[in-house]
N, CA, C and O atoms as CSV, one atom per row, in Angstrom:
chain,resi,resn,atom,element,x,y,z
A,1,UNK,N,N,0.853,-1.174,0.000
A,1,UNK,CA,C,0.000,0.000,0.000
A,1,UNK,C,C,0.895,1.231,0.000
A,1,UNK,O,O,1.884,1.329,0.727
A,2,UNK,N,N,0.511,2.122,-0.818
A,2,UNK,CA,C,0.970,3.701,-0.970
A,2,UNK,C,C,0.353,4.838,-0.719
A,2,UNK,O,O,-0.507,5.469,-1.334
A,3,UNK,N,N,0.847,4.990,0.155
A,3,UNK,CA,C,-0.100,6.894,1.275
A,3,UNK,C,C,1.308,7.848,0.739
A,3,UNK,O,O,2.524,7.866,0.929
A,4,UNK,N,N,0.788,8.225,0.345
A,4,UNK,CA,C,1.096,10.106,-0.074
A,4,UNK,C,C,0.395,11.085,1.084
A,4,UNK,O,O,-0.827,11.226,1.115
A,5,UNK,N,N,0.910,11.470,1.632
A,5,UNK,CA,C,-0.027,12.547,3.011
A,5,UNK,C,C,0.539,13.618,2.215
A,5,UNK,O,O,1.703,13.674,1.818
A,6,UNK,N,N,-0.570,14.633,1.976
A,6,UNK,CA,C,-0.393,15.936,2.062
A,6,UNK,C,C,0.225,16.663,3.130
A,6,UNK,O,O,-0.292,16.279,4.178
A,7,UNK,N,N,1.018,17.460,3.326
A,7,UNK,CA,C,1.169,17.903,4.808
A,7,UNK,C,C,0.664,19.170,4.411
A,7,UNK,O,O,0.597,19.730,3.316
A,8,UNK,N,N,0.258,19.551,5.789
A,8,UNK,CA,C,-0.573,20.922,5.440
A,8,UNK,C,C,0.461,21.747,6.537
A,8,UNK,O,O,0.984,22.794,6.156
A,9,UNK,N,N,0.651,21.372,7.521
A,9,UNK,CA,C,1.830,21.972,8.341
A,9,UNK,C,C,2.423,20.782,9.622
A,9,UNK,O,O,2.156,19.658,10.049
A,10,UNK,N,N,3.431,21.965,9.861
A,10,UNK,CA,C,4.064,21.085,10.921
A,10,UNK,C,C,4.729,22.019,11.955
A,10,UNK,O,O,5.491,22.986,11.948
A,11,UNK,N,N,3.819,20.968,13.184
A,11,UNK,CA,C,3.545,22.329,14.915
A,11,UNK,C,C,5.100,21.979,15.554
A,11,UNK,O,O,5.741,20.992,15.192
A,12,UNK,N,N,5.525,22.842,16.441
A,12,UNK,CA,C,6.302,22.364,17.713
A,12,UNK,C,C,4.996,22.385,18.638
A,12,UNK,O,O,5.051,21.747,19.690
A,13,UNK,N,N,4.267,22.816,18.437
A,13,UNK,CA,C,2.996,22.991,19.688
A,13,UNK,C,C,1.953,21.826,19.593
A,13,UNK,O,O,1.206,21.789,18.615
A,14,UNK,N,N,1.884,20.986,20.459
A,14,UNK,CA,C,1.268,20.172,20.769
A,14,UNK,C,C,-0.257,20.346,20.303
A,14,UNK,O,O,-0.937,19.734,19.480
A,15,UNK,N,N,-0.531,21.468,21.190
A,15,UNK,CA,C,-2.118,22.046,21.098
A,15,UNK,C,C,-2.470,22.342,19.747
A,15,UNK,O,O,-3.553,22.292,19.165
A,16,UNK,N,N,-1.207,22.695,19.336
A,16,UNK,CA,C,-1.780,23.290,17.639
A,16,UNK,C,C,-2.174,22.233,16.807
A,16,UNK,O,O,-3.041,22.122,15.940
A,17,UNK,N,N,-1.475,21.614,17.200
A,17,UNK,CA,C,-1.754,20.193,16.517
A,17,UNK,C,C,-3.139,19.746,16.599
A,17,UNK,O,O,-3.803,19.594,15.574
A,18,UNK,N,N,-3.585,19.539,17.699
A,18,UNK,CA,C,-4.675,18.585,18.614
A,18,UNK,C,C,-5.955,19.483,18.162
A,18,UNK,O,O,-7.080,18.983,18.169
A,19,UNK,N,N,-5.675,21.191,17.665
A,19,UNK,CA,C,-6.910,21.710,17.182
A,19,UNK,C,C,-6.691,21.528,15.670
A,19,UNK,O,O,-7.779,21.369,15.117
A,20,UNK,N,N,-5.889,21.504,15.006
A,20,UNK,CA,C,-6.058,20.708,13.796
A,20,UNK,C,C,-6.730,20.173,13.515
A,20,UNK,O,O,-7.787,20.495,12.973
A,21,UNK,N,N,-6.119,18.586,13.947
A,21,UNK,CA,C,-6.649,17.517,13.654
A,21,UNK,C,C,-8.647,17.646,14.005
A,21,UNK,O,O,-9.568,17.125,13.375
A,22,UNK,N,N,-8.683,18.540,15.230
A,22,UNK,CA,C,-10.113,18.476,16.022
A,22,UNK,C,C,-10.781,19.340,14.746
A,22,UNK,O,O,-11.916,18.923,14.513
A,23,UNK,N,N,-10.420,20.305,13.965
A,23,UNK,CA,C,-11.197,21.034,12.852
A,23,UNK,C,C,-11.051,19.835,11.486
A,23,UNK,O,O,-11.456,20.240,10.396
A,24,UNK,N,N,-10.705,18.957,11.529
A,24,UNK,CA,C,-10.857,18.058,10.147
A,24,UNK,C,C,-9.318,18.594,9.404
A,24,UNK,O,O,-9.328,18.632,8.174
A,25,UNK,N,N,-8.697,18.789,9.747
A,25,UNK,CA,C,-8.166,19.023,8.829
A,25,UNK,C,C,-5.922,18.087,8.659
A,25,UNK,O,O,-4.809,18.368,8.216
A,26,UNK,N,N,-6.766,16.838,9.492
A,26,UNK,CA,C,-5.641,15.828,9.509
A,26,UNK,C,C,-5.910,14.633,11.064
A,26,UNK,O,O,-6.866,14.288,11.759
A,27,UNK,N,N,-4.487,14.364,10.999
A,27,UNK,CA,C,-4.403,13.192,12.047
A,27,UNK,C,C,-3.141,13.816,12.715
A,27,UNK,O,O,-2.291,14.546,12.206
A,28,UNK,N,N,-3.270,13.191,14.381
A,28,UNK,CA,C,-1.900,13.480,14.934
A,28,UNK,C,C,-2.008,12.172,16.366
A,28,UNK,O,O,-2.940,11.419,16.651
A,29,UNK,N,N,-1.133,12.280,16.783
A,29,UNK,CA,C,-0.069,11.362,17.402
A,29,UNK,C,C,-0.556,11.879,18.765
A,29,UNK,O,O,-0.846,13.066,18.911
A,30,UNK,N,N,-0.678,10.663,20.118
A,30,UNK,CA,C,-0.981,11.491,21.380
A,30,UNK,C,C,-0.814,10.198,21.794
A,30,UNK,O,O,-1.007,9.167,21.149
A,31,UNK,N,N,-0.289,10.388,23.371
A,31,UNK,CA,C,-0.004,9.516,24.193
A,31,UNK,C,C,-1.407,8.960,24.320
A,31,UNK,O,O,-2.501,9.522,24.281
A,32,UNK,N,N,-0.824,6.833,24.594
A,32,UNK,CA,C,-1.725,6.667,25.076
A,32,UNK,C,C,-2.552,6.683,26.444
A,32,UNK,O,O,-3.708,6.277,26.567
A,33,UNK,N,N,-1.716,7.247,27.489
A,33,UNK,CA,C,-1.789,7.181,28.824
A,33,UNK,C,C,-2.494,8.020,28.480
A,33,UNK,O,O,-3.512,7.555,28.993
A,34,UNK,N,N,-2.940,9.237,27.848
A,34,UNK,CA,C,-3.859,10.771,28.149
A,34,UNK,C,C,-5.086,10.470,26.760
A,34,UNK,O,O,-5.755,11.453,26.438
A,35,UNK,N,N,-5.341,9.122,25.984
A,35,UNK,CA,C,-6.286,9.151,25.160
A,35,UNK,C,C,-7.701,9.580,25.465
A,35,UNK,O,O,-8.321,10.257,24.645
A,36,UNK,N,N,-8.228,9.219,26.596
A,36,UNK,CA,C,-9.268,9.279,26.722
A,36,UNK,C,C,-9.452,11.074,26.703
A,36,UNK,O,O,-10.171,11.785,26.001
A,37,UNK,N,N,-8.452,11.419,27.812
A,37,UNK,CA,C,-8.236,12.878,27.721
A,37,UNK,C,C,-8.490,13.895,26.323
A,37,UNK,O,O,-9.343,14.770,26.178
A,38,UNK,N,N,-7.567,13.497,25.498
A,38,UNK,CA,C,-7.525,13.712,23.997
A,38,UNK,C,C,-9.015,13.709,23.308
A,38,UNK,O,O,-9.400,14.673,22.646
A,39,UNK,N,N,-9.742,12.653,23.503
A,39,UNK,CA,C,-10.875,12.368,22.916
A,39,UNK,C,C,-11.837,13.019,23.575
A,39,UNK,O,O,-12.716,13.434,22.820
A,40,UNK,N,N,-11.973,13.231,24.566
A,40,UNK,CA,C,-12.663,14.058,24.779
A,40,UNK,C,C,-12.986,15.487,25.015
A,40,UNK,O,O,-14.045,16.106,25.121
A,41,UNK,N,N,-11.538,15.862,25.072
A,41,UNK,CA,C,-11.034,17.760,24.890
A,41,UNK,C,C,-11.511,17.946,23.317
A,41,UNK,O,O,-12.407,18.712,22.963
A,42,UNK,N,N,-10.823,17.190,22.541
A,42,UNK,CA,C,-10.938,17.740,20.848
A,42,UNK,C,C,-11.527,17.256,20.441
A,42,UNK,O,O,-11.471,17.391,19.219
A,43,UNK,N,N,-12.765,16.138,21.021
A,43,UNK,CA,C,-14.153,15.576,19.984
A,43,UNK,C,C,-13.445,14.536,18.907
A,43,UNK,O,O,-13.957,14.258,17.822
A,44,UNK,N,N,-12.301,14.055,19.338
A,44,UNK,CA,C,-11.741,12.774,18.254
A,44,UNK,C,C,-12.137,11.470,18.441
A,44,UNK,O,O,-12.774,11.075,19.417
A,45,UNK,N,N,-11.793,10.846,17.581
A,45,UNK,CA,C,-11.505,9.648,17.520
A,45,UNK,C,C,-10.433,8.952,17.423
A,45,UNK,O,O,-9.653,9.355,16.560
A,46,UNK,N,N,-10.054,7.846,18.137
A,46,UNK,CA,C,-8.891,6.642,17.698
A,46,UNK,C,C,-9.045,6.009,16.293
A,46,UNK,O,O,-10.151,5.543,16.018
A,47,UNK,N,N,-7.954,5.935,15.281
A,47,UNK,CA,C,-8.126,5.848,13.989
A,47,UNK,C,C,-6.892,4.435,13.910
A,47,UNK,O,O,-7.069,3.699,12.940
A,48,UNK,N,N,-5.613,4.022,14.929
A,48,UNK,CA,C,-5.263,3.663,15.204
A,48,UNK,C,C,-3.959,3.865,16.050
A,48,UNK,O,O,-3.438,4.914,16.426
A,49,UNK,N,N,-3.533,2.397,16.265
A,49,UNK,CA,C,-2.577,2.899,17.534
A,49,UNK,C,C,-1.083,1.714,17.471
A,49,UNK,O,O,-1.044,0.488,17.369
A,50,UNK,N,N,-0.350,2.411,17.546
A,50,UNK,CA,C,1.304,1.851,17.559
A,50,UNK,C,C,2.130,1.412,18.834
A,50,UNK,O,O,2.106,2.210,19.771
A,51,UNK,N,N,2.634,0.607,18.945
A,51,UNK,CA,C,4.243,0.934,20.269
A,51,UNK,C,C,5.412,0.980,19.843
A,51,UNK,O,O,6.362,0.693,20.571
A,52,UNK,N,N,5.594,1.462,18.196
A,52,UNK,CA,C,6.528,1.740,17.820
A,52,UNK,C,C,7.101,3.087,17.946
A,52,UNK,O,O,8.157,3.371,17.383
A,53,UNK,N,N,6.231,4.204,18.900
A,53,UNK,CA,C,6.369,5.671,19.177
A,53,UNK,C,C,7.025,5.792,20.684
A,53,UNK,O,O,6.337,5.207,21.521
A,54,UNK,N,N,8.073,6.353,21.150
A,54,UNK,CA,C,8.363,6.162,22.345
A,54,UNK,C,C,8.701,7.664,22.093
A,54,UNK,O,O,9.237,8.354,21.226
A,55,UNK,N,N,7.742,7.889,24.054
A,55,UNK,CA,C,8.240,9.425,24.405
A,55,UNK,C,C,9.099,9.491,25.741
A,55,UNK,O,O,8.896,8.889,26.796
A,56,UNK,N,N,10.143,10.408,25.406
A,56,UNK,CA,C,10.929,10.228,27.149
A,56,UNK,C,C,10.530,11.679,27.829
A,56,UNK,O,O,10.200,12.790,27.415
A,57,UNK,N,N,10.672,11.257,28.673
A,57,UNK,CA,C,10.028,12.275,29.811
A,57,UNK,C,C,11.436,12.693,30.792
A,57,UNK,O,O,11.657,11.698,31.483
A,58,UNK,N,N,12.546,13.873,31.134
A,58,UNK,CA,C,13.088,14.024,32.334
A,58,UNK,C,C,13.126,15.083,33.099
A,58,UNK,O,O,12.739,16.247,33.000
A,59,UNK,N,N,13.786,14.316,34.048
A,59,UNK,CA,C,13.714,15.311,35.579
A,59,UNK,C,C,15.107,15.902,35.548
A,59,UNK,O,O,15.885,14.956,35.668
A,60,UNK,N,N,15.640,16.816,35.463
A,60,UNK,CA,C,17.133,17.176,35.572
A,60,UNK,C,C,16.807,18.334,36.896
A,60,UNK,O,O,15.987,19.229,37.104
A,61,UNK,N,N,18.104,17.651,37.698
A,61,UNK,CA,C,18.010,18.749,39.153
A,61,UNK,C,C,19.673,18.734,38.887
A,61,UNK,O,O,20.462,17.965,38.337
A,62,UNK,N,N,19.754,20.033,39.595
A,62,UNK,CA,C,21.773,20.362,39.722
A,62,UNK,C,C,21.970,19.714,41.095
A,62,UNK,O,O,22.832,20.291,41.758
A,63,UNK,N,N,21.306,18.501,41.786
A,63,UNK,CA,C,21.503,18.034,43.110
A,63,UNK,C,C,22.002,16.782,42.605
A,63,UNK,O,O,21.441,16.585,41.527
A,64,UNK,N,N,22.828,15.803,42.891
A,64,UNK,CA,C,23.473,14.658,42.639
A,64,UNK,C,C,22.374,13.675,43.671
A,64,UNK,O,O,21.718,12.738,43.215
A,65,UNK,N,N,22.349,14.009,44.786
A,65,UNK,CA,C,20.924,13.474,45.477
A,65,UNK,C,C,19.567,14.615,45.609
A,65,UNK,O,O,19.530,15.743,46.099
A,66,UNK,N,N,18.774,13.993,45.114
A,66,UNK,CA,C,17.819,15.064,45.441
A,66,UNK,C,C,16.688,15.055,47.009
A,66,UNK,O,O,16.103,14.103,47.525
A,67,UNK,N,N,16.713,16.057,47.284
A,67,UNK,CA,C,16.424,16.597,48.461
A,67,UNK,C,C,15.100,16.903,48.862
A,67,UNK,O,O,14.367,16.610,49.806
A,68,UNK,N,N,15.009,17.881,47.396
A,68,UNK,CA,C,13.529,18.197,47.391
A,68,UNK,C,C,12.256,17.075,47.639
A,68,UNK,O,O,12.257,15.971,47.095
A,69,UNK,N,N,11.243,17.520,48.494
A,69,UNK,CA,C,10.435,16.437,48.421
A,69,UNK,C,C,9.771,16.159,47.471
A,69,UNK,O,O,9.738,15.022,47.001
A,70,UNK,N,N,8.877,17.514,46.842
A,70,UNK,CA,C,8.657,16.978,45.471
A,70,UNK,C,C,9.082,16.434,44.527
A,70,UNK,O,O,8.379,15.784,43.754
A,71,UNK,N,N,10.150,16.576,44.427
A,71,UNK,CA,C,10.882,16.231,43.769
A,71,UNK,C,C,10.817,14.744,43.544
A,71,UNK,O,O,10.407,14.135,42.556
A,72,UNK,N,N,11.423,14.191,44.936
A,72,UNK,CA,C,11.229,13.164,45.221
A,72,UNK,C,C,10.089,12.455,45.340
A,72,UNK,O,O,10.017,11.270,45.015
A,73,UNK,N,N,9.035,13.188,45.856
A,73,UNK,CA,C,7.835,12.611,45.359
A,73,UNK,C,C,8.008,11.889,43.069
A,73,UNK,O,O,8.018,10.765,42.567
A,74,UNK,N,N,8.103,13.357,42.452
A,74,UNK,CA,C,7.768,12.825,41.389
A,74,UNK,C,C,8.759,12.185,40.356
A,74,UNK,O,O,8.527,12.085,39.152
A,75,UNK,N,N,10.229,11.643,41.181
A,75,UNK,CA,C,10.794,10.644,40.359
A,75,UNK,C,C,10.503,9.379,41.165
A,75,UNK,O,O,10.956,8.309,40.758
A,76,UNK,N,N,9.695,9.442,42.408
A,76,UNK,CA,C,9.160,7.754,42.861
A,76,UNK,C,C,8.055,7.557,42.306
A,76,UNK,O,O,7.879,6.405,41.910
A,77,UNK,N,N,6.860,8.629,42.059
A,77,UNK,CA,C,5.722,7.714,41.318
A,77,UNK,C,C,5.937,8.317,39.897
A,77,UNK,O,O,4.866,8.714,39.439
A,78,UNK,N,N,6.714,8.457,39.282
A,78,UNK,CA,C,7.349,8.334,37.707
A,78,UNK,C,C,8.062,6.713,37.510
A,78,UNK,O,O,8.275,6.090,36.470
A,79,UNK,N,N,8.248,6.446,38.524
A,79,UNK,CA,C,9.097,5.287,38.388
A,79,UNK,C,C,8.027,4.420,38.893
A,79,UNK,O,O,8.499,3.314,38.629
A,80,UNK,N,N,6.917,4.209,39.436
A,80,UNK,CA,C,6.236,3.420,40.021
A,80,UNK,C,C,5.158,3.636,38.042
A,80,UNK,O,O,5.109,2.748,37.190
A,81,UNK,N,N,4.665,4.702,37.955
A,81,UNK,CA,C,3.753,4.751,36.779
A,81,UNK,C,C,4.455,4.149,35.154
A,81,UNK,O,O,3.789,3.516,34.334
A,82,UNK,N,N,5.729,4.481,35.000
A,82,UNK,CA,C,6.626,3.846,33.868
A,82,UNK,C,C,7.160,3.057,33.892
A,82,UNK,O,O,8.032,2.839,33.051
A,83,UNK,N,N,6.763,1.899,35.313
A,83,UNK,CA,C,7.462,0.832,35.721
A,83,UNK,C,C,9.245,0.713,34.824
A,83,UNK,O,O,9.446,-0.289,34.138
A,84,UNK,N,N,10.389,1.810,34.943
A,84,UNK,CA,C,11.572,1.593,34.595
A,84,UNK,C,C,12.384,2.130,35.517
A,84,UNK,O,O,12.062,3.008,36.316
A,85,UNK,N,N,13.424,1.619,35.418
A,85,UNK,CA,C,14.680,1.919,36.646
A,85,UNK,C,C,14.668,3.006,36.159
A,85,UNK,O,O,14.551,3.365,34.987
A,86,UNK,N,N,14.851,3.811,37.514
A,86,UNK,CA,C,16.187,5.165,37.177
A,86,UNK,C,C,17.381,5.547,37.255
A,86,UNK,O,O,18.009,5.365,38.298
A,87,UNK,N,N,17.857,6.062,36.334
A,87,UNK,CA,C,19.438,6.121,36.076
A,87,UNK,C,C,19.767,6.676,37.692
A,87,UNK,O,O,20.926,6.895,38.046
């Protein structure tokens, strides 16, 4: 099979995207952890879905241990929700 996509543009902005696609005027890419989210902010639909898309997410602190509690709060349930070690 052969898809030719028109591109009509291309966002750094997430949102710009997500009202795009929500006016008809394409498809875009969204985590699946926030789909339901997605579908129901911009009135979409799931058209299909991959695990060939990987997004990384980090925490950079200038602390070698971190201190902060939040902090620490959100690289323990980052690591509890992405079930992966942290460096």
């Amino acid at each position: 099979m052969s898809i030719s996509p028109l591109i009509i543009g291309e966002f750094d902005d997430s949102i710009l995207t997500k009202y795009f696609g929500q006016a008809g005027y394409g498809v875009f890419c969204a985590p699946t952890m926030i789909e339901d989210h997605v579908m129901e902010q911009f009135n979409v639909s799931i058209i299909g879905k991959t695990n060939d898309i990987k997004e990384h997410y980090y925490l950079i602190s200038p602390e070698r241990k971190v201190k902060n509690p939040a902090v620490q709060h959100l690289l323990t349930e980052g690591k509890k929700l992405f079930k992966q070690p942290m460096a």
